[in-house]
Residue frames as a rotation matrix with the C-alpha (Angstrom) as fourth column:
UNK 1
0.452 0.037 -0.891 8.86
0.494 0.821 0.284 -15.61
0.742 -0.569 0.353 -21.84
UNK 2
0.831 -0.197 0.521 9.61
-0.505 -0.659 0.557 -14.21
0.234 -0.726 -0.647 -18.38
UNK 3
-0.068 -0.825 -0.561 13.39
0.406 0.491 -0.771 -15.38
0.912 -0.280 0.301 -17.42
UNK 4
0.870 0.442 -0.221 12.39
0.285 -0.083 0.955 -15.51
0.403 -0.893 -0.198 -13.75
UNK 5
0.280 -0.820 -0.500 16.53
0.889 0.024 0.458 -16.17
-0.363 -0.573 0.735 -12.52
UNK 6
-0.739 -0.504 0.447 17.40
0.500 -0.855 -0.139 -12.43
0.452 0.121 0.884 -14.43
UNK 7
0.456 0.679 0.575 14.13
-0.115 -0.595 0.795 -10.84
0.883 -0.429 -0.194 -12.09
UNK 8
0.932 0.316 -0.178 15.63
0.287 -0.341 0.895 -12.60
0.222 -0.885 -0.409 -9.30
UNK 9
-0.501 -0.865 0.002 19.69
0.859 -0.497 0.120 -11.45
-0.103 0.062 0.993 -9.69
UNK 10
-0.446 -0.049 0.894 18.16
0.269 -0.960 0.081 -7.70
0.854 0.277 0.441 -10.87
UNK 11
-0.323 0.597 0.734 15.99
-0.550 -0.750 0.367 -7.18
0.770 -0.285 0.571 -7.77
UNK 12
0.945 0.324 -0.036 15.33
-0.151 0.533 0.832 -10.14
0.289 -0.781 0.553 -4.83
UNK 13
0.700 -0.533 -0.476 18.86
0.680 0.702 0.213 -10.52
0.221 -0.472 0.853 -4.42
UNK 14
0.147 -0.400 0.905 19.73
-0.154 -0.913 -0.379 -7.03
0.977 -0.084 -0.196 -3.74
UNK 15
-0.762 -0.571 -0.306 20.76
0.354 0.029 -0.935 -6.57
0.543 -0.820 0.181 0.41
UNK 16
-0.844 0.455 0.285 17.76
-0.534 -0.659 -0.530 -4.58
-0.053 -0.599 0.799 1.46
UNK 17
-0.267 0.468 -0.843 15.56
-0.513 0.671 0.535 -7.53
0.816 0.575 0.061 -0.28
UNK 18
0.013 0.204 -0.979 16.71
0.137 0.969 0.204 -9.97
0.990 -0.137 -0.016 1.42
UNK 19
-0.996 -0.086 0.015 16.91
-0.019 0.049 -0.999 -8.47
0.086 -0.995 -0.051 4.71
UNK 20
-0.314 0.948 0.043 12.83
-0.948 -0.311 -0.064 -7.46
-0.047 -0.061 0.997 4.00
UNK 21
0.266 0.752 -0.604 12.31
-0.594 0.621 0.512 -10.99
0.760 0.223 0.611 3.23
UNK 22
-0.419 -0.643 -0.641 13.97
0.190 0.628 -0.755 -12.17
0.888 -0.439 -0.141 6.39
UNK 23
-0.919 0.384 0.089 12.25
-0.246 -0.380 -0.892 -9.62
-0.309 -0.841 0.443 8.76
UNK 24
-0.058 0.977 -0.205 8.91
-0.943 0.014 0.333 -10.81
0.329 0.213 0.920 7.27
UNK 25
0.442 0.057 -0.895 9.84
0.134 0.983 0.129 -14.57
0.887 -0.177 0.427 8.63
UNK 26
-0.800 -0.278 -0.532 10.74
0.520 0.121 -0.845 -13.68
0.299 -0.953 0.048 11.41
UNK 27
-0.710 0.703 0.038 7.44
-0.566 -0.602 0.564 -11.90
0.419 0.379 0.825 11.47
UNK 28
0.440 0.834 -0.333 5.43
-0.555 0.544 0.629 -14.79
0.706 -0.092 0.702 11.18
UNK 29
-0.235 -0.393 -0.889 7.83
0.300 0.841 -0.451 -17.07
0.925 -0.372 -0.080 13.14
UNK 30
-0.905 -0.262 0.335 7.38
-0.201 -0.432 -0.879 -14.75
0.376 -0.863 0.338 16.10
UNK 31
-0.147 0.988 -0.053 3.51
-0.931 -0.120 0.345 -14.45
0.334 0.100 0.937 15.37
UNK 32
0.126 0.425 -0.897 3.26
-0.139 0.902 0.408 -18.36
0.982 0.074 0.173 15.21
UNK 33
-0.708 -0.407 -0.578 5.48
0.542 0.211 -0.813 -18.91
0.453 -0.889 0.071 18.77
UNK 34
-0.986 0.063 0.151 3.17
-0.145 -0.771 -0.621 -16.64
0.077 -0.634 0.769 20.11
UNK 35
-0.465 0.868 -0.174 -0.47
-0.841 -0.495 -0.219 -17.50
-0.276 0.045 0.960 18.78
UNK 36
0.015 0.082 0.997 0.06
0.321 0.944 -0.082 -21.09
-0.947 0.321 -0.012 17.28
UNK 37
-0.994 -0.082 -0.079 0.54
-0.064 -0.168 0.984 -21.81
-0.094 0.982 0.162 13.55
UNK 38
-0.473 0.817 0.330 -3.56
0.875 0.392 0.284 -23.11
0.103 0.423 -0.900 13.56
UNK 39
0.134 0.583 -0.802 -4.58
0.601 -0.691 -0.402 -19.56
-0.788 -0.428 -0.443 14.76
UNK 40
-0.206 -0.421 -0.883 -2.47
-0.670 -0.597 0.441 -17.85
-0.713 0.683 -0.159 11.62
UNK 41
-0.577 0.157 0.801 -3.76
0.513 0.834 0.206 -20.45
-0.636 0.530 -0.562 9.09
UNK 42
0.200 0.655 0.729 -5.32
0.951 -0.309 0.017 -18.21
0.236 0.690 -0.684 6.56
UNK 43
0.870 0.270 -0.413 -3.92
0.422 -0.841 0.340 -14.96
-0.255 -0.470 -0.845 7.95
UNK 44
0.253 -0.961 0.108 -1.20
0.745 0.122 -0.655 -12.60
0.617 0.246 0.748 7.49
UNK 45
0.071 -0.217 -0.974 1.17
0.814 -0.551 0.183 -10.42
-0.576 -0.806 0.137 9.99
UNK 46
0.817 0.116 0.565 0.42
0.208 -0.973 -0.101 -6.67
0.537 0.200 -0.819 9.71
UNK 47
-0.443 -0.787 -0.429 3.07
0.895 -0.359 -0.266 -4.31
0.055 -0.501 0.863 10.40
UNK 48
0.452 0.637 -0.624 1.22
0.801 -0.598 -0.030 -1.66
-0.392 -0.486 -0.781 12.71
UNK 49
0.678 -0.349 -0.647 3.82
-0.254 -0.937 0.239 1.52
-0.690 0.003 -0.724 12.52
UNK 50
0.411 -0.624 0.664 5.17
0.839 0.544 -0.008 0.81
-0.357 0.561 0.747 9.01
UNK 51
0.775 -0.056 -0.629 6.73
-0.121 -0.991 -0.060 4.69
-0.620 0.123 -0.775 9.29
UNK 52
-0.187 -0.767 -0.614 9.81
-0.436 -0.496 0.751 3.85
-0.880 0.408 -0.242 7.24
UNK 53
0.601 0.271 -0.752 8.44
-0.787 0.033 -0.616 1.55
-0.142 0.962 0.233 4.52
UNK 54
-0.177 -0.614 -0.769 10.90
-0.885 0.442 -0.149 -1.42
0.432 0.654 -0.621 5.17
UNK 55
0.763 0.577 -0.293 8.94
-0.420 0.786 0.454 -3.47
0.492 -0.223 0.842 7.42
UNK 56
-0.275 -0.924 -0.265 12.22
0.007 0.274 -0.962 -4.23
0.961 -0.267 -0.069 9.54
UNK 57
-0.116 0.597 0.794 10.04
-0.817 -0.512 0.266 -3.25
0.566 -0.618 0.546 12.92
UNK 58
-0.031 0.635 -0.772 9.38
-0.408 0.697 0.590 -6.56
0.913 0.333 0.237 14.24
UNK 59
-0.927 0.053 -0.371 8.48
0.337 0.550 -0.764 -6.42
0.164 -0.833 -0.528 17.84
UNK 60
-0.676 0.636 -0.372 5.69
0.736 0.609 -0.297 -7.72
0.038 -0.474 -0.880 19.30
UNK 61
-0.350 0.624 -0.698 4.07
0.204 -0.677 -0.707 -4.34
-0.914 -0.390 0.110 19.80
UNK 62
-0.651 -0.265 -0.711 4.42
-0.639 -0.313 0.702 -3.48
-0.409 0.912 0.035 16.16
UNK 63
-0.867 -0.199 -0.456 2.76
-0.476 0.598 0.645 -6.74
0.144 0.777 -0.613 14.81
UNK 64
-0.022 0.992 0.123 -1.00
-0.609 0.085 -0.788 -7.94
-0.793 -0.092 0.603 14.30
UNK 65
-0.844 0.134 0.520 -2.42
0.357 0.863 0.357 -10.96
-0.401 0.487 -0.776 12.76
UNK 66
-0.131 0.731 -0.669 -4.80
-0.795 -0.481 -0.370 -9.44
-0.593 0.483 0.644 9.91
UNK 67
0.729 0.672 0.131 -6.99
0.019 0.172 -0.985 -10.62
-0.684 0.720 0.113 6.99
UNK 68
-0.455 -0.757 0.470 -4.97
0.873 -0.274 0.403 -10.74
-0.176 0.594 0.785 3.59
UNK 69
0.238 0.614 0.752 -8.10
0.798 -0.565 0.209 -8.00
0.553 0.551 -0.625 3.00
UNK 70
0.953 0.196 -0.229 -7.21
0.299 -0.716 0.631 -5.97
-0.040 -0.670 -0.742 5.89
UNK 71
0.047 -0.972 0.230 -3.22
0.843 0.162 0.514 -6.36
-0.536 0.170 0.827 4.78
UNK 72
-0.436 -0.072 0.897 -4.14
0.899 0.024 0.438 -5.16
-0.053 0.997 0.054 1.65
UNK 73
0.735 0.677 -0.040 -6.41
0.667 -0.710 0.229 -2.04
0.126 -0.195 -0.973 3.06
UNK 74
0.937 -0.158 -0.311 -3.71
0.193 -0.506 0.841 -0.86
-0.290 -0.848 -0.444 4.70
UNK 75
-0.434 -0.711 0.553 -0.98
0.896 -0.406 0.181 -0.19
0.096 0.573 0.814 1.47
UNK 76
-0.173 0.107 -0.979 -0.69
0.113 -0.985 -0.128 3.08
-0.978 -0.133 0.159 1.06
UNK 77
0.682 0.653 0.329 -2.80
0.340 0.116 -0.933 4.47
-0.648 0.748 -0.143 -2.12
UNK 78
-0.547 -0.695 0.468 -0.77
0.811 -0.300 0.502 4.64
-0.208 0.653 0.728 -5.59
UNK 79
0.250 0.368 -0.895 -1.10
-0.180 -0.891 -0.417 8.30
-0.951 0.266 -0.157 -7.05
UNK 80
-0.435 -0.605 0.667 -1.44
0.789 0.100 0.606 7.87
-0.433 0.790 0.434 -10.86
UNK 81
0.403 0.288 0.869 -3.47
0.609 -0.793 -0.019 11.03
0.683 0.537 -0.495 -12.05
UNK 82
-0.211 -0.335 -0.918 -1.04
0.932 -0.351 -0.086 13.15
-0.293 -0.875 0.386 -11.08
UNK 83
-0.984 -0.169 0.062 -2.43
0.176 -0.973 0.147 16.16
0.035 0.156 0.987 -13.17
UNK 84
-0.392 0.914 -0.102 -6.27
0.139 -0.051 -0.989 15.30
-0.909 -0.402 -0.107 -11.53
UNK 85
-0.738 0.643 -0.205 -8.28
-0.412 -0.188 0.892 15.39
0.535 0.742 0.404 -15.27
């Protein structure tokens, strides 16, 4: 059985978490003030120049209303064969 409250004490309630999960609502909140909520209704906000990896960026230049597919294009690729067989 997953014990959900020892996932989120070991790792969502760290400081760097919750600031990521704050700059991602403020994300959309900006997005929404800006485009309407009915325009973002199936959509999520892309961070353009994610150069450090914490998604903390969040102005206006920085931020595009994508696809969840186009979200999702745009992780960077895991390396698991790292010895290339």
């Amino acid at each position: 059985m997953v014990d959900y409250k020892e996932i989120y004490k070991k790792y969502r309630s760290t400081p760097l978490a919750k600031a990521r999960n704050a700059a991602r609502h403020r994300a959309r909140y900006w997005m929404e003030k800006k485009y309407g909520k009915a325009a973002l209704k199936g959509k999520e906000v892309h961070h353009v120049n994610d150069w450090n990896g914490t998604n903390l960026d969040n102005s206006l230049k920085n931020l595009k209303v994508v696809s969840r597919a186009e979200n999702l294009a745009a992780l960077p690729k895991h390396r698991t064969n790292i010895r290339n067989y």
